[in-house]
PAZAPA-4460 file (N, C-alpha, C; in steps of 0.05 Angstrom, whole numbers, plus 32768, in hexadecimal, padded with zeros to 4 digits):
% residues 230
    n_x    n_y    n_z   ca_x   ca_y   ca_z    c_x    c_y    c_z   seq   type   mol
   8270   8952   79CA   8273   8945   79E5   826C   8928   79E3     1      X     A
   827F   8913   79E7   827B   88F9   79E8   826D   88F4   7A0D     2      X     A
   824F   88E9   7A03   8248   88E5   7A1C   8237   88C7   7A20     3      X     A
   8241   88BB   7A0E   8239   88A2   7A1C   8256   888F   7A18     4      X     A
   824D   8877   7A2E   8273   8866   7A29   8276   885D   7A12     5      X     A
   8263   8853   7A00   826A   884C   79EB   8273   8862   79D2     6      X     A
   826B   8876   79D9   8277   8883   79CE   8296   8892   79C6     7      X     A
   829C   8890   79E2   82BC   8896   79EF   82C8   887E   79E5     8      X     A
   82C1   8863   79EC   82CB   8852   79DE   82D8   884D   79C3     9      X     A
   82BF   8858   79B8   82C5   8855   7999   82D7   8865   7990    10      X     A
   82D7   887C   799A   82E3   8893   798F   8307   888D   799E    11      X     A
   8306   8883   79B1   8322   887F   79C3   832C   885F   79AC    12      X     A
   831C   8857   79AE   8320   883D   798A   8329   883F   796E    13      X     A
   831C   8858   7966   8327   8870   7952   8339   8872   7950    14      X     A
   834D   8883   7965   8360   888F   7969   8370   8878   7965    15      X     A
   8379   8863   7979   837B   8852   7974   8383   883D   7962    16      X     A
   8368   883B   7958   836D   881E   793F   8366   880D   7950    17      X     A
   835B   8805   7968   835F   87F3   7973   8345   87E4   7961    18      X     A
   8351   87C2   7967   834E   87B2   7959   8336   8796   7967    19      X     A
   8348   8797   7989   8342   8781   7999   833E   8793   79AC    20      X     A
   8320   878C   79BF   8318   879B   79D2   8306   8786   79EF    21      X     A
   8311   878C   7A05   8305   877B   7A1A   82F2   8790   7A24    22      X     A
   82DB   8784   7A36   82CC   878B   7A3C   82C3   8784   7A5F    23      X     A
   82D1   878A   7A78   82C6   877B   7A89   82AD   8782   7A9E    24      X     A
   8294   8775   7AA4   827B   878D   7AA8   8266   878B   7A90    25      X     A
   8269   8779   7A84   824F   877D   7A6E   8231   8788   7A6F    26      X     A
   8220   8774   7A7B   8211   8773   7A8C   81F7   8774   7A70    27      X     A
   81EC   8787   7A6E   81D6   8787   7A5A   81E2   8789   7A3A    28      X     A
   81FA   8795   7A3C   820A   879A   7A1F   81FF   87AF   7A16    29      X     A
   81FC   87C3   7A1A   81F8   87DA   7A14   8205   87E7   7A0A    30      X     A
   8222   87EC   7A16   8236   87F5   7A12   8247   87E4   79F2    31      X     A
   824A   87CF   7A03   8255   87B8   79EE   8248   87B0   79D2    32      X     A
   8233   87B7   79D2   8229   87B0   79B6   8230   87D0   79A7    33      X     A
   823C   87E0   79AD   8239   87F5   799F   8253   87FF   799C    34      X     A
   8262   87EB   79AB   8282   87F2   79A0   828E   87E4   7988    35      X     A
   828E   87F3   7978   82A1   87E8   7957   82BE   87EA   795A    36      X     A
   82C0   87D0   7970   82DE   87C3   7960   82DF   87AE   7952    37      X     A
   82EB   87A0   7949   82E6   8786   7939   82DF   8775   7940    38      X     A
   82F9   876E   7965   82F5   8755   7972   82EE   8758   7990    39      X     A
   82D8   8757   7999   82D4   8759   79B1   82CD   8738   79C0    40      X     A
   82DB   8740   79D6   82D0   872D   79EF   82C3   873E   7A01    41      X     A
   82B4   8730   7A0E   82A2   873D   7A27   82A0   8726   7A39    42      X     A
   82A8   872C   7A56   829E   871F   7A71   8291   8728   7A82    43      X     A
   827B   870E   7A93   826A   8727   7AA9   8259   8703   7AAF    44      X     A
   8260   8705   7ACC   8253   86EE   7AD2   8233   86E5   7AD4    45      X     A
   822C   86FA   7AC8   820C   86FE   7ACC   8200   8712   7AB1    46      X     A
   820E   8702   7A97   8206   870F   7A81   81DB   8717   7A7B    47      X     A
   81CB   872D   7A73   81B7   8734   7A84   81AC   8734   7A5D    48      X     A
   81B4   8728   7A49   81A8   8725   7A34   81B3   870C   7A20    49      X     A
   81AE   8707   7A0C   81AC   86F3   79FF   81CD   86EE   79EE    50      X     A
   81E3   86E6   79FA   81F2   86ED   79F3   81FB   86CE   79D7    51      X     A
   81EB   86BF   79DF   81F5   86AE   79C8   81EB   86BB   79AC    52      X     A
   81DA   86D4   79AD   81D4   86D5   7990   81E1   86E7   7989    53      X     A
   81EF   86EC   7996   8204   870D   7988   8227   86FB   7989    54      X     A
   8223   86E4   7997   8247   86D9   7991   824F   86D7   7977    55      X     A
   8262   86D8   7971   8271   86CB   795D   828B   86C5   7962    56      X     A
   829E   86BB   794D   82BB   86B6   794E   82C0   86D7   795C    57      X     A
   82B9   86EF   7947   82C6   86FA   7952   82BA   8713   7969    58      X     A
   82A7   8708   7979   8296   870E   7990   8299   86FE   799C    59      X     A
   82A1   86FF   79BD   82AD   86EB   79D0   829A   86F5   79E9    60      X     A
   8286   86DE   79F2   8288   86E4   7A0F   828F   86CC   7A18    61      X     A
   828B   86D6   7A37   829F   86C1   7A4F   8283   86CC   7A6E    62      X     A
   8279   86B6   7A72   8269   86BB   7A8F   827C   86B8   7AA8    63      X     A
   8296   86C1   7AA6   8296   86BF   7ABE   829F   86DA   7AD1    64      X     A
   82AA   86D5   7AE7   82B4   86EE   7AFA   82C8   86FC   7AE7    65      X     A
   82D4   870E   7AE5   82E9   871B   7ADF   8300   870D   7AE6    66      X     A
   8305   870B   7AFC   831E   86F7   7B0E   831C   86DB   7B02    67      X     A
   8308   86CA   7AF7   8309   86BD   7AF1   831A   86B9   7AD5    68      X     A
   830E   86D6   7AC6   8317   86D4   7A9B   832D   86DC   7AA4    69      X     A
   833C   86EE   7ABB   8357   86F2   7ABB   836E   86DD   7ABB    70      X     A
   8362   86C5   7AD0   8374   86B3   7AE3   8373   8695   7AC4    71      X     A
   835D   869F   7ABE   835C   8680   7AA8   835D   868B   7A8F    72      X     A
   834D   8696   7A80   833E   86A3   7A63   834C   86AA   7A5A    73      X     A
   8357   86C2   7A65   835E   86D6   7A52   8375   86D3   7A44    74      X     A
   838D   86C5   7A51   83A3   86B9   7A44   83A6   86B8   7A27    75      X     A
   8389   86A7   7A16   8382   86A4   79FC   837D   86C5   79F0    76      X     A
   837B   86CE   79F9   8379   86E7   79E3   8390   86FC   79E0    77      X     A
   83A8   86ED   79EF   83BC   86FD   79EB   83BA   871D   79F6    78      X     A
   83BA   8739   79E7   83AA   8758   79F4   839A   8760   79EE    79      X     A
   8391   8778   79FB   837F   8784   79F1   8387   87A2   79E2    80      X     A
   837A   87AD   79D2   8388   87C8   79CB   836F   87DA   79DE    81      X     A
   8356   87D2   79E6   8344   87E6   79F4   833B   87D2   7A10    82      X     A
   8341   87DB   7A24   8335   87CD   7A3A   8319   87E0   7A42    83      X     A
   8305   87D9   7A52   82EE   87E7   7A5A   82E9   87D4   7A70    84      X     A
   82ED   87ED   7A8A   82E3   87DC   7AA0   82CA   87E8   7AAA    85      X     A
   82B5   87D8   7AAD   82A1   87E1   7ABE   8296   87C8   7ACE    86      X     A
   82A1   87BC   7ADB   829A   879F   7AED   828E   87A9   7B05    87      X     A
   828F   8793   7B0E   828C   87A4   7B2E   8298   87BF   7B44    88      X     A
   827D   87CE   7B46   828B   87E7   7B4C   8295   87F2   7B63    89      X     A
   82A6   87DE   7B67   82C0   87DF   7B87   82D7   87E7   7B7E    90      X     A
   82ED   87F5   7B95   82FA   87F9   7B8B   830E   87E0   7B84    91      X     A
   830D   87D4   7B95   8321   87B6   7B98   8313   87A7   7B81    92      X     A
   82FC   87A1   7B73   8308   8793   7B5C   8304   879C   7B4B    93      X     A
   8301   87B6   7B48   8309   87C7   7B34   8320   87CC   7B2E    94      X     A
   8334   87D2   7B47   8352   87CC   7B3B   8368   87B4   7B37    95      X     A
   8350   87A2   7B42   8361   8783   7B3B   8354   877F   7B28    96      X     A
   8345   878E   7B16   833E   878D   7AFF   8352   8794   7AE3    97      X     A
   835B   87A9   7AEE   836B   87B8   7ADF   838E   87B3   7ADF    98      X     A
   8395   87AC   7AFC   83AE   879E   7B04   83B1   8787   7AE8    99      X     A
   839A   8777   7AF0   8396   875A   7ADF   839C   875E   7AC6   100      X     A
   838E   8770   7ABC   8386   8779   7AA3   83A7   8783   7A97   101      X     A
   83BA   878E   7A9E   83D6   8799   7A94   83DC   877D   7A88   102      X     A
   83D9   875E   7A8D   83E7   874C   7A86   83E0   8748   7A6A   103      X     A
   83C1   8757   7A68   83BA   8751   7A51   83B5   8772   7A3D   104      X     A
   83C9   8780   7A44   83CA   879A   7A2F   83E9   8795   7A2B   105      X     A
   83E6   87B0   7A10   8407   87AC   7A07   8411   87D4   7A0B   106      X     A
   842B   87CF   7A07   842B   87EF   7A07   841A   87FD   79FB   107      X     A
   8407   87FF   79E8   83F3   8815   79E5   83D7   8812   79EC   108      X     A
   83D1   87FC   79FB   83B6   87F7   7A06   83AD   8812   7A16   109      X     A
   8391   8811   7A0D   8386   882B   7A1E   8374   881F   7A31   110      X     A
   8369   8824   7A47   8355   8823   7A55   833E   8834   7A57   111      X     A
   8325   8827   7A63   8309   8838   7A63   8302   882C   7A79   112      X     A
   8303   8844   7A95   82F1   8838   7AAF   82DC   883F   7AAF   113      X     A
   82CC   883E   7ABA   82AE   8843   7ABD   82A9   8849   7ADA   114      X     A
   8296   885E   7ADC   8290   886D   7AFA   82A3   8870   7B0D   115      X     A
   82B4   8880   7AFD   82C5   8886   7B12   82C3   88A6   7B20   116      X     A
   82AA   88B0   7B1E   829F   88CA   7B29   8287   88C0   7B31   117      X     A
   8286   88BC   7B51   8262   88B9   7B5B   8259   88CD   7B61   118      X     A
   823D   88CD   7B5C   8230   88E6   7B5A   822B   88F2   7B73   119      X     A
   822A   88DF   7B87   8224   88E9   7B9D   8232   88DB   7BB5   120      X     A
   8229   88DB   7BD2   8236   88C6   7BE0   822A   88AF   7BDF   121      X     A
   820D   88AC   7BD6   820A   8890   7BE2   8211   8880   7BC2   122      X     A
   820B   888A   7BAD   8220   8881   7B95   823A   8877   7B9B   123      X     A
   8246   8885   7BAC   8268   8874   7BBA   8267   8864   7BC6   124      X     A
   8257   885B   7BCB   8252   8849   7BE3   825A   8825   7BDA   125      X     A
   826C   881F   7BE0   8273   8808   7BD1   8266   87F3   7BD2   126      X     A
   824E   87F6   7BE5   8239   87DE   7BE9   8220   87E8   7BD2   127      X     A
   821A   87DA   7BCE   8204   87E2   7BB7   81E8   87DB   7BC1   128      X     A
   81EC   87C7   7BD4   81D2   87BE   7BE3   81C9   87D8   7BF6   129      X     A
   81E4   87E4   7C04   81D6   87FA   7C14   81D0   880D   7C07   130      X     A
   81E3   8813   7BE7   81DC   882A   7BD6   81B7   882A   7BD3   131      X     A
   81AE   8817   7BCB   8189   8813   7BC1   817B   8818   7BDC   132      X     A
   818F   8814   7BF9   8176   8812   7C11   816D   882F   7C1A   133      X     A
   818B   883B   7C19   818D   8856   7C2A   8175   8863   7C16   134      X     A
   8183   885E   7BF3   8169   8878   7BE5   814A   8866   7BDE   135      X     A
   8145   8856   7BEA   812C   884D   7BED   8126   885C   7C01   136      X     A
   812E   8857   7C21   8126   8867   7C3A   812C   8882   7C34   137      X     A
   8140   8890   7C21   8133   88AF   7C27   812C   88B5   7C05   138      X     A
   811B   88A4   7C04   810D   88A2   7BED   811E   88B2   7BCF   139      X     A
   812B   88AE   7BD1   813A   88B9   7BB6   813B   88A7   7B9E   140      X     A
   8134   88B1   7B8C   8133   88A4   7B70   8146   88A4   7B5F   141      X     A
   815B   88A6   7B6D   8173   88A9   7B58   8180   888C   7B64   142      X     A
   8188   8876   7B4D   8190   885E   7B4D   81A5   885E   7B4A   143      X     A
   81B3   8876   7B43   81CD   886F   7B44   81E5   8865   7B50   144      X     A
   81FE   8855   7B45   8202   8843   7B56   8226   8844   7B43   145      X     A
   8239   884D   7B52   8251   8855   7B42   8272   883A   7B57   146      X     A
   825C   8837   7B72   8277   8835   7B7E   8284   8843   7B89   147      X     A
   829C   883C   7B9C   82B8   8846   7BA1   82CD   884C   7B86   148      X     A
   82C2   8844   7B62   82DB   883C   7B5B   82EA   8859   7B56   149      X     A
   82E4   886D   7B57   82F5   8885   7B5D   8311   887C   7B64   150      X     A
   8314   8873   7B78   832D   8868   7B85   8340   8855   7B74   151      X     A
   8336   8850   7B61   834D   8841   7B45   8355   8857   7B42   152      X     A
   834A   8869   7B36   835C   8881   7B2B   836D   888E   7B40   153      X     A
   8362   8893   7B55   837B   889B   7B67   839D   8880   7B67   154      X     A
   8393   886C   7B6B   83A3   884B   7B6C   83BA   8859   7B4D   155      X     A
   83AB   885E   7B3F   83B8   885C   7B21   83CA   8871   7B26   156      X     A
   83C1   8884   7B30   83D1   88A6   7B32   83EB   8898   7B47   157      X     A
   83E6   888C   7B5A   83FA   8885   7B69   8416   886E   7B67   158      X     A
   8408   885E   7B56   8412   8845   7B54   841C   883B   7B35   159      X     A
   8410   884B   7B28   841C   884A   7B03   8418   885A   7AFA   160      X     A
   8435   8873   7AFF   8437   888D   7AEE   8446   8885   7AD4   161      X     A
   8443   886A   7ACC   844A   8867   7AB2   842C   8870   7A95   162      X     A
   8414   8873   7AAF   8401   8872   7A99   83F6   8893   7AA0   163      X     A
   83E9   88A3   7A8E   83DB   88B6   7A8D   83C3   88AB   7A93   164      X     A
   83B5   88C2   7AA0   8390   88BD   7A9D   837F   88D7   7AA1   165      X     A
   8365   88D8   7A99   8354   88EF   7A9B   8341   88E7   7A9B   166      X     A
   832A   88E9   7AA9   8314   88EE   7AAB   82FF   88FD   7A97   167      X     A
   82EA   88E3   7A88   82D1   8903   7A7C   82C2   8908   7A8C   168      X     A
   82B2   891E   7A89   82A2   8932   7A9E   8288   891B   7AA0   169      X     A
   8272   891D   7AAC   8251   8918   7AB0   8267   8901   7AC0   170      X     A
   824D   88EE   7AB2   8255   88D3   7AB6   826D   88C3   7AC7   171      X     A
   828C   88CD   7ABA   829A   88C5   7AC2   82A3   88AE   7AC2   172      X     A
   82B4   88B5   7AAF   82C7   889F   7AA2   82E4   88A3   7AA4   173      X     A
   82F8   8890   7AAE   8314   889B   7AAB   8323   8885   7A92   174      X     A
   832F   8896   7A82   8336   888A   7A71   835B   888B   7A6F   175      X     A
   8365   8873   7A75   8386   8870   7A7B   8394   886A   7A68   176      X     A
   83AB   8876   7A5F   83BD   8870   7A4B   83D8   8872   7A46   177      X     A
   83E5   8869   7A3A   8406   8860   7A3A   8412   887E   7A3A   178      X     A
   8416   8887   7A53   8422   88A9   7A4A   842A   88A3   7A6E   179      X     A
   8447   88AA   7A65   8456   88A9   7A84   8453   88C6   7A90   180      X     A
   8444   88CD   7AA8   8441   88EE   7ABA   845C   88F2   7ABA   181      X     A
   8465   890D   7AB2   8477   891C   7ABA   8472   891E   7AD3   182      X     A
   848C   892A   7AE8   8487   8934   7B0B   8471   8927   7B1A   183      X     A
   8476   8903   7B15   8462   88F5   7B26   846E   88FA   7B41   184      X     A
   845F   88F9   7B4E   845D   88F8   7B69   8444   88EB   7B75   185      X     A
   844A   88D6   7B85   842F   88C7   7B95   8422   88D5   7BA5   186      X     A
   8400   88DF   7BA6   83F8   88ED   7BB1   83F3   88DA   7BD6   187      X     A
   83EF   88C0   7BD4   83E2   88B3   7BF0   83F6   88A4   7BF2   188      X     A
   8411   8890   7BDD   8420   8885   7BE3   841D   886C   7BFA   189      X     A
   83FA   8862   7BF6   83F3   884E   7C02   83D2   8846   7BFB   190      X     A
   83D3   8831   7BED   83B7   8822   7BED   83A2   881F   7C03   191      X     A
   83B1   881C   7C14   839A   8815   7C2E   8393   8835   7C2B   192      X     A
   83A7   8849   7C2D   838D   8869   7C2C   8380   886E   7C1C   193      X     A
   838C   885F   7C03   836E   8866   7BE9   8357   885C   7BF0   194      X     A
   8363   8839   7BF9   8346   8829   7C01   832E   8838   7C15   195      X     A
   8338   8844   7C26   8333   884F   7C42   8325   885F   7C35   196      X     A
   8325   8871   7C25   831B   8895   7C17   82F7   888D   7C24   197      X     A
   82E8   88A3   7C2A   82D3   88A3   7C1B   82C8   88B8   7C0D   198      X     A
   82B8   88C0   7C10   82A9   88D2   7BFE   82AF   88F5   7BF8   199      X     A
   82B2   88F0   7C13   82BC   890D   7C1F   82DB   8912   7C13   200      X     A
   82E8   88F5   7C14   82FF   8905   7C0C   830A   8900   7BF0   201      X     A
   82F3   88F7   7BDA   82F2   88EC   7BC0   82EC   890E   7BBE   202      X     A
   82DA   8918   7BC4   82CE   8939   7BC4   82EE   894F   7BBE   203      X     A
   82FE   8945   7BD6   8314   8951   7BD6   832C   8956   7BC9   204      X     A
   832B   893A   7BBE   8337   892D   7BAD   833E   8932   7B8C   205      X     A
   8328   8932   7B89   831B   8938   7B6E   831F   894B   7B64   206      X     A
   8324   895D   7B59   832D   8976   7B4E   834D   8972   7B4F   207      X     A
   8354   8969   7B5E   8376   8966   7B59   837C   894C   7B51   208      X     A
   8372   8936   7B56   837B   8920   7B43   836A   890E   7B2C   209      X     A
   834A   8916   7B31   8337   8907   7B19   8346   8912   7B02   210      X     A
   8357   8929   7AF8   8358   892E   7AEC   8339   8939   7ACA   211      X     A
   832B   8936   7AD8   830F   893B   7ACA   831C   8958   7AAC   212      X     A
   830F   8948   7A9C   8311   895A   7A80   8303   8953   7A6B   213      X     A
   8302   896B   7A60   82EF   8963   7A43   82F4   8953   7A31   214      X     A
   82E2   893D   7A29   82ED   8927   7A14   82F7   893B   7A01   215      X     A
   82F4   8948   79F7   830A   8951   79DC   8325   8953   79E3   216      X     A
   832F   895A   79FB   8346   895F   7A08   834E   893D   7A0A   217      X     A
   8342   8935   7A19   8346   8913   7A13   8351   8903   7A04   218      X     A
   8340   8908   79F2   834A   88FA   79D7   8363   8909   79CA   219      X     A
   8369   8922   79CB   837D   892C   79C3   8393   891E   79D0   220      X     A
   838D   892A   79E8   83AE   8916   79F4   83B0   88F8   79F2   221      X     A
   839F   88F2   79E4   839F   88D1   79DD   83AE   88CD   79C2   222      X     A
   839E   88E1   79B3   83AA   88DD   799E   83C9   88EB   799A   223      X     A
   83CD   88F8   79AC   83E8   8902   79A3   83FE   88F0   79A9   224      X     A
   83F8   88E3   79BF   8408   88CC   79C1   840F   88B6   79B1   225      X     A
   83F9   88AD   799F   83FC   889A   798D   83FB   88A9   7976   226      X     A
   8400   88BE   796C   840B   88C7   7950   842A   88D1   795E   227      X     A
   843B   88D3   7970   8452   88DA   7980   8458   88B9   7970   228      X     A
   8453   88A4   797E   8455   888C   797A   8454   887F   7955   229      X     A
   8447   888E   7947   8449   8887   7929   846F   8893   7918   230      X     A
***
């Protein structure tokens, strides 16, 4: 059972070969220092460790917004073969994350979202200031803090049945890849209702489109696609 992101990563890298890997969401580098691809960039406007001593030629960061390395930066690096989003956890720039991000993948780029299963409701809660108040006042110790971004993956299911995706279990991660759905059909056939969702109907939701499965299953249909492709 792959249960941390860097783990999924690596192993979705594996399969792969990937070579060149973005990172948007850094934040402490936790994640990012433990992914073995060759060439990584990382952005996050509020990098939270010492990032000049881990750069090199072929270690890239960038302090700024996401929208920013999209609209200016990123140009220079040509694609990515592994994207990983974990930025800010809304759904709106989480998927103008990912929108952005197609300019800079090629047909076999894979993607890695991050929290896209909140654990609870006030985890959905796309404010993060009210996420810390509510479980301060009913004293709850659970910090967790995921977002609305659930609602990319619904966006993706609706809007680009050119790509496959699945979900791993805990945590929750959706991981997207070049595999066109057979018998797509748009389940909301409108943004403003994904935007609109909340919790209650992410609850409802879920079992028929998170698509949630076991990383081994995962990676299989990952890899079968790119040995189809050899």
């Amino acid at each position: 059972m792959l249960t941390e992101r860097f783990e999924r990563l690596n192993a979705l890298a594996q399969i792969t070969s990937a070579a060149t890997y973005l990172e948007i969401g850094v934040e402490k580098g936790e994640t990012f220092k433990q992914v073995d691809i060759p060439y990584k960039v990382g952005v996050d406007p509020n990098f939270r460790f010492d990032v000049d001593a881990l750069a090199n030629e072929r270690t890239i960061f960038h302090r700024v917004t996401s929208d920013v390395f999209f609209s200016t930066l990123a140009r220079a690096y040509g694609t990515f073969d592994l994207i990983y989003l974990d930025g800010l956890h809304t759904f709106e720039q989480t998927f103008r994350d990912f929108c952005a991000s197609l300019g800079f993948a090629h047909p076999k780029t894979i993607w890695l979202i991050d929290d896209t299963h909140p654990s609870d409701r006030l985890a959905a809660n796309p404010d993060r200031r009210v996420t810390k108040v509510m479980r301060r006042l009913l004293r709850i110790r659970d910090g967790r803090w995921m977002g609305d971004v659930f609602k990319v993956v619904f966006a993706i299911h609706d809007y680009f049945p050119q790509f496959s995706y699945a979900t791993f279990p805990d945590h929750g991660q959706t991981a997207v890849w070049p595999e066109a759905r057979k018998d797509f059909a748009p389940a909301w056939a409108s943004l403003g209702k994904i935007g609109r969702m909340g919790y209650g109907d992410f609850l409802r939701s879920r079992d028929s489109y998170l698509q949630i499965t076991d990383s081994p299953k995962i990676l299989d249909a990952v890899a079968r696609v790119y040995s189809a492709d050899r």
